[in-house]
VMD Tcl script that draws the C-alpha trace (Angstrom):
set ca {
  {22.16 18.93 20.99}
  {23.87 19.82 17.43}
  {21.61 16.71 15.99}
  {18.43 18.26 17.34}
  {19.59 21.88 16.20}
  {20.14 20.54 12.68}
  {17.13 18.37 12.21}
  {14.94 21.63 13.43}
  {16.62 23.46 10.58}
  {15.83 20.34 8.29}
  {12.12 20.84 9.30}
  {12.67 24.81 9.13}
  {13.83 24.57 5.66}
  {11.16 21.94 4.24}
  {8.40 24.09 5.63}
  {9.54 26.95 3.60}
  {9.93 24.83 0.82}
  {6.09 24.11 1.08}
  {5.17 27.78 1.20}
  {7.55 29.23 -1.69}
  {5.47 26.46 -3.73}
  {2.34 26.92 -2.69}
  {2.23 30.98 -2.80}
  {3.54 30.54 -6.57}
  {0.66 28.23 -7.37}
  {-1.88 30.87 -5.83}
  {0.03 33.46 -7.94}
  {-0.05 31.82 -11.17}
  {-3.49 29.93 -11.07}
  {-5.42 33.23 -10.49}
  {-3.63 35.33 -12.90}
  {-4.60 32.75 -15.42}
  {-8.37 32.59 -14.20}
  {-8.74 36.26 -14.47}
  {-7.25 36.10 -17.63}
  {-9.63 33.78 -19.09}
  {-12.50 35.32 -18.06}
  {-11.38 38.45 -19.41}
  {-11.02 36.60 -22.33}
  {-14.69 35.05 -22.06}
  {-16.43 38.25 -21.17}
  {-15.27 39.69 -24.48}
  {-15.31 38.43 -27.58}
  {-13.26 40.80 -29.59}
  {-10.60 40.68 -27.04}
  {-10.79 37.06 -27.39}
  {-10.98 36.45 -31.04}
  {-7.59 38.90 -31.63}
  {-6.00 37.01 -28.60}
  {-6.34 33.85 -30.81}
  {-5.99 35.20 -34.01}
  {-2.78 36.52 -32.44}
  {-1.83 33.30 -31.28}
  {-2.23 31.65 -34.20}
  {-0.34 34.17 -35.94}
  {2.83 33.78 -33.42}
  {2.43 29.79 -33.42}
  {4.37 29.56 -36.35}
  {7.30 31.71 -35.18}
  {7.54 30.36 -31.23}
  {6.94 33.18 -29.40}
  {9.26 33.56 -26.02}
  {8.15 32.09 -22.72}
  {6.35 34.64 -20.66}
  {8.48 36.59 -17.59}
  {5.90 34.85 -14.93}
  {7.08 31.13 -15.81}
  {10.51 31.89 -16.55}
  {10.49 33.06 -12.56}
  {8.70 30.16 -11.43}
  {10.86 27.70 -13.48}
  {14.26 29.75 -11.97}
  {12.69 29.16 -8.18}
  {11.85 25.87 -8.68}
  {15.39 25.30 -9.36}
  {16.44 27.34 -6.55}
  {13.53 24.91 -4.14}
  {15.74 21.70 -6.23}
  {18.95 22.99 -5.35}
  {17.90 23.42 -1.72}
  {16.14 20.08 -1.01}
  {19.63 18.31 -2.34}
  {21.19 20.54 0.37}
  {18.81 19.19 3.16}
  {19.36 15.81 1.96}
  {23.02 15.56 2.11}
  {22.77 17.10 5.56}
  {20.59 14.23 6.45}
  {22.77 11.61 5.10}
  {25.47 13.33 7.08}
  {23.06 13.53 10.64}
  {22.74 9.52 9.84}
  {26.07 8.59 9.41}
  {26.93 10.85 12.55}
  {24.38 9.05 15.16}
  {25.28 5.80 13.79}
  {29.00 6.49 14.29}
  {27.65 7.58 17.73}
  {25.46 4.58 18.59}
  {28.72 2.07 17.64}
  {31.06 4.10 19.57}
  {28.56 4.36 22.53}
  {28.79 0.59 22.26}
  {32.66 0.04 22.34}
  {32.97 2.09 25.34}
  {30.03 0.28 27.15}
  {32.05 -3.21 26.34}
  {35.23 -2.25 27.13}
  {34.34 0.13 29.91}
  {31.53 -1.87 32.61}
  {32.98 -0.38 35.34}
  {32.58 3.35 34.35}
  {28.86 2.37 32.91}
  {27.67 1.36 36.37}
  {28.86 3.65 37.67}
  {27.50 6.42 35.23}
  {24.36 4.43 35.66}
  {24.59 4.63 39.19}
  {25.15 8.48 39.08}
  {22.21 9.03 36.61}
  {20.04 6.45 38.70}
  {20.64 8.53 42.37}
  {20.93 3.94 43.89}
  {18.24 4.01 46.41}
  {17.77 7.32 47.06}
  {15.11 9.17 48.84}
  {12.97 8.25 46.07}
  {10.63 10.31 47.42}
  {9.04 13.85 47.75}
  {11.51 15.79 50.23}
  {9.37 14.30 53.29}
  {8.10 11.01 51.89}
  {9.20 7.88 51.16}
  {7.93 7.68 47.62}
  {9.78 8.01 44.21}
  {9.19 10.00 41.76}
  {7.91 9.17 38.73}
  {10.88 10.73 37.11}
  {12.98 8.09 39.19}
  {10.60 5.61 37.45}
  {11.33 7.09 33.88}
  {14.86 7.52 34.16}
  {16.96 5.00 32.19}
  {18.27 2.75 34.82}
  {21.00 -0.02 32.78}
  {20.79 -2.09 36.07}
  {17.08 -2.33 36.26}
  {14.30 -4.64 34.92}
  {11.56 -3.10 33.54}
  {7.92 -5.04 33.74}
  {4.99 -3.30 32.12}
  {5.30 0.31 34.35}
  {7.07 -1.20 37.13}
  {10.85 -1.09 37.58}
  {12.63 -4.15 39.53}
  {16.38 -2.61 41.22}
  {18.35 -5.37 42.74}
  {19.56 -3.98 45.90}
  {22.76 -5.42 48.19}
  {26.98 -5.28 48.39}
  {29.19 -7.94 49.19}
  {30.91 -7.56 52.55}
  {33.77 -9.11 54.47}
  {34.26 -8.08 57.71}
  {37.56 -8.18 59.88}
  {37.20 -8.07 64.01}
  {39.53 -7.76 66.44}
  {38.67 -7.47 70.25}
  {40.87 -7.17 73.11}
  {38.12 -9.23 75.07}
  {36.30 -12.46 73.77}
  {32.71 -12.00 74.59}
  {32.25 -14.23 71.67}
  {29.39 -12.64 70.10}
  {29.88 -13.10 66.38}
  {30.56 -10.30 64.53}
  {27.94 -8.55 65.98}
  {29.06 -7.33 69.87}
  {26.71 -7.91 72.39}
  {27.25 -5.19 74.47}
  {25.55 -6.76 77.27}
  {28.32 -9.98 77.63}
  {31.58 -7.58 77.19}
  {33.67 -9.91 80.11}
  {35.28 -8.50 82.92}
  {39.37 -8.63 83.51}
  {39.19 -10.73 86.07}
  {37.85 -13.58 83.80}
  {39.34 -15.92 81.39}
  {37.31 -14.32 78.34}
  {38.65 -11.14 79.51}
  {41.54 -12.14 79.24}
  {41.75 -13.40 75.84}
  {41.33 -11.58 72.37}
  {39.50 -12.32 69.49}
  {39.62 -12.28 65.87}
  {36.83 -12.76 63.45}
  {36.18 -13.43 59.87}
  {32.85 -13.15 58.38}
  {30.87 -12.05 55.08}
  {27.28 -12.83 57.03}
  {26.72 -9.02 56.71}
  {26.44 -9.43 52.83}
  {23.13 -7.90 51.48}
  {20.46 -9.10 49.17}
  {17.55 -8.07 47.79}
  {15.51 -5.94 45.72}
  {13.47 -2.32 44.92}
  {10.01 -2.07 43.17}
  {8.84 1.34 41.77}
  {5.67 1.75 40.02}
  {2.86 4.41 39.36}
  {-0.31 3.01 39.92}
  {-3.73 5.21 39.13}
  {-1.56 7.85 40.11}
  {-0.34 7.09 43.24}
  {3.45 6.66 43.58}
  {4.54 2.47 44.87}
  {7.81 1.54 46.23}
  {7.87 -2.42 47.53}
  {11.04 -3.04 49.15}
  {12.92 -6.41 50.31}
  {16.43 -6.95 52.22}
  {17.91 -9.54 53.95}
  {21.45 -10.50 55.27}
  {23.37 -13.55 56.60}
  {22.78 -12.94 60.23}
  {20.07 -15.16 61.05}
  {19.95 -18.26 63.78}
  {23.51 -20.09 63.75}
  {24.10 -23.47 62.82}
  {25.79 -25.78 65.24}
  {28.57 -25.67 63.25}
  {29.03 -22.23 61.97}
  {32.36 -21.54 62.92}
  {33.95 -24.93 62.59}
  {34.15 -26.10 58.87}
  {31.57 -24.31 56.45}
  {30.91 -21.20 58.18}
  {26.96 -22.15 57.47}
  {25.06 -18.43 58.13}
  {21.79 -18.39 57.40}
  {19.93 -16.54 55.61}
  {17.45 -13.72 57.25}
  {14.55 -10.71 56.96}
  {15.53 -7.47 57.72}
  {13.35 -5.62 55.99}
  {9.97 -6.23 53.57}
  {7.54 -3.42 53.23}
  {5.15 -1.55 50.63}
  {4.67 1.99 50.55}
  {1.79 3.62 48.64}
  {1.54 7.82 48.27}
  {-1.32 9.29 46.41}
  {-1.35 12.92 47.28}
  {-1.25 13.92 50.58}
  {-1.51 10.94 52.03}
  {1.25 7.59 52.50}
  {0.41 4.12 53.58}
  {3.26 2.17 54.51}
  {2.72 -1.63 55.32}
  {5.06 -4.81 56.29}
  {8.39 -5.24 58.42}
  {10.62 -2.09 58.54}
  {12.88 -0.08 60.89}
  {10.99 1.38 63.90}
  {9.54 4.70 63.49}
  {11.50 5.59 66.75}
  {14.44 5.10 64.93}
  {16.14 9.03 63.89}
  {15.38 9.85 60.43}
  {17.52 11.64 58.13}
  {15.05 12.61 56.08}
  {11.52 12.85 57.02}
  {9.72 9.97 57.76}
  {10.57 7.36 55.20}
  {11.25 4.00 55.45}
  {14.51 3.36 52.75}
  {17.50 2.65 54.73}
  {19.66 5.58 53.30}
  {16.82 7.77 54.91}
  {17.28 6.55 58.03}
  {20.54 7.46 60.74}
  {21.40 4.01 62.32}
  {25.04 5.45 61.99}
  {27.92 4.39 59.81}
  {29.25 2.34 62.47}
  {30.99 -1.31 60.80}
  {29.36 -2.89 64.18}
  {26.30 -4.40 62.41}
  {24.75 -4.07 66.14}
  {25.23 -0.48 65.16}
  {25.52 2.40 67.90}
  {25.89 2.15 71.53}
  {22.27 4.07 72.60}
  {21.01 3.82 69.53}
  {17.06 3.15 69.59}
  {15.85 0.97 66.80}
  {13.98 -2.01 66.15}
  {13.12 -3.75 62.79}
  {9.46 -5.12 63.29}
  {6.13 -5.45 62.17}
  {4.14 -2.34 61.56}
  {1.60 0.06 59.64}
  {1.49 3.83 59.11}
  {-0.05 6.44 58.13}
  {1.73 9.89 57.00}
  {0.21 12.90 56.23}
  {2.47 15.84 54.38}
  {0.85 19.40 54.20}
  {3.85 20.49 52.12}
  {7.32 19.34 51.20}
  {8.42 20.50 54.83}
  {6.34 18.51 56.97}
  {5.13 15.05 57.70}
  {3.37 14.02 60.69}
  {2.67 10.17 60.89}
  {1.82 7.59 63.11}
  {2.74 4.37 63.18}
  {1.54 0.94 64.84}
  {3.98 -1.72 65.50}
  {4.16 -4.74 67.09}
  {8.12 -5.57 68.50}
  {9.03 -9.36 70.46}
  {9.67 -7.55 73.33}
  {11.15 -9.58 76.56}
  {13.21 -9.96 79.91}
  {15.87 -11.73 78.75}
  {19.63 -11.89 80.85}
  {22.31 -9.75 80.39}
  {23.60 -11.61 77.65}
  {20.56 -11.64 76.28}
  {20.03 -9.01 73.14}
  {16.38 -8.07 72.34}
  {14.96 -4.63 73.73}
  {14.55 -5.04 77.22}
  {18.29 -6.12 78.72}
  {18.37 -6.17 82.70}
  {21.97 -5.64 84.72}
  {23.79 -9.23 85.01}
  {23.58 -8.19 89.37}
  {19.68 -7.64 89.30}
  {18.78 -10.26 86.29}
  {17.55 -13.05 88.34}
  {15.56 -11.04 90.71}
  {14.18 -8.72 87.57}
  {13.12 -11.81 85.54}
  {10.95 -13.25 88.86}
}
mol new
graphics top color blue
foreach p $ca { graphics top sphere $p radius 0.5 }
foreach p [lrange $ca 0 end-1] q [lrange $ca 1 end] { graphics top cylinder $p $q radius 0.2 }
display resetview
């Protein structure tokens, strides 16, 4: 802020500068003009102004009053600009002392820069009107350390590590992920034994575009996890997980109106924040359980909307989606799960 405040007094200062100068030359240049064609116009006037002249050549007359005041603020104009030029030697040396500073902390400091950047950057926020899913372009101008920047696109990797502990007091040996559906009775062996886990499948990784394109606001968004279809021998020497979607979707805003295309979470799924698609707008709970909350409905599937917003209050949407929906058993997951009693005469 002081560096800006000085160099506008810098500019101030040479403006000024400018003026004084030029309202002395229109001073002096006219005075002289009328003074010639005084001269000019008559000729007596003129031949004792030269025969005067001539006569005080020989003795140096003084300097006339005018140019003795010009020559004084012309030193006064000198003195300044030295002024204005040490301060700007002095602004230089301070942003440079800045700028190598600035880079000591950032080397000896990378946990307190990510996590300024992080601050500054608002990671995966709403980046969107208060209703929308959209950023802003101010999210796509803002200096993000831990983004790639491609023409007017900006590339955020998205993800965390994780490493999950679980402890049951039953074994329905469901992974890390508890089937709710195959929870064993007491009366069983699996109900009577307990069960500890250790697992990083529910590590995240993958990655935010945001763009403006012919005005219209573009987030493309990709996430996956190490949940997917298990190995035959997960669990015995290499803990294989595989890789998996969760989530892969575009959303274009222009407006009014937001097109959202590609696999994300169900729109029946409770929002937290009108009707976008990024995960921290969405309430699938903060539950460690990555099968998340008992009565919880949600799906991640297939789909297409369309949102209108009439203000920054309101969006009404509708979306088109295409779940694998089943009759499975009751230790089947999917979203149709039948009582283990009735499952045989459900499924027929």
């Amino acid at each position: 802020m002081h560096v800006s405040k000085r160099r506008s007094l810098i500019k101030i200062a040479r403006e000024e500068l400018f003026l004084t100068i030029l309202i002395m030359s229109s001073i002096i240049i006219p005075s002289a003009a009328r003074a010639q064609n005084k001269a000019s116009t008559n000729p007596a006037v003129a031949q004792s102004t030269s025969s005067k002249t001539e006569a005080e050549n020989s003795t140096e007359p003084p300097v006339p009053k005018q140019i003795l005041e010009l020559r004084k603020q012309v030193a006064e104009q000198q003195r300044q600009i030295d002024e204005l030029r040490l301060i700007v030697e002095e602004q230089r040396k301070l942003v440079a002392d800045q700028s190598a500073g600035a880079g000591r902390s950032s080397a000896a400091g990378p946990t307190e820069s990510v996590a300024a950047a992080a601050s500054n950057t608002k990671p995966l926020p709403s980046a969107a009107a208060p209703t929308g899913a959209i950023a802003s372009q101010d999210y796509v101008n803002q200096d993000a350390p831990l983004s790639l920047r491609i023409g007017s696109a900006s590339i955020t990797p998205v993800g965390f590590m994780d490493f999950t502990a679980v402890f049951r007091s039953t074994n329905p040996g469901s992974g890390i992920g508890t089937n709710f559906g195959s929870i064993p009775f007491n009366n069983t062996t699996a109900g009577k034994l307990t069960e500890v886990r250790f697992s990083a499948q529910n590590s995240r990784i993958g990655f935010r575009v945001d763009a403006n394109v012919k005005d219209a606001n573009v987030i493309g968004y990709f996430e996956s996890d190490f949940l997917g279809p298990v190995p035959g021998n997960v669990a015995v020497s290499s803990n294989s997980d595989s890789n998996r979607l969760r989530l892969y979707w575009a959303d274009v805003r222009k407006g009014k109106l937001e097109f959202m295309g590609g696999q994300s979470w169900s729109m029946l799924t409770p929002n937290r924040k009108g009707l976008s698609p990024l995960p921290s707008d969405l309430f699938y709970s903060q539950n460690i359980d990555v099968n998340y909350q008992a009565g919880l409905v949600w799906s991640r599937d297939p789909q297409f909307r369309i949102i209108y917003h009439p203000n920054n209050n309101v969006a009404i949407g509708i979306s088109l989606e295409n779940p694998e929906q089943y009759i499975g058993g009751s230790a089947g997951g999917g979203v149709v799960t039948l009582p283990s009693a009735l499952a045989t005469a459900y499924a027929n």
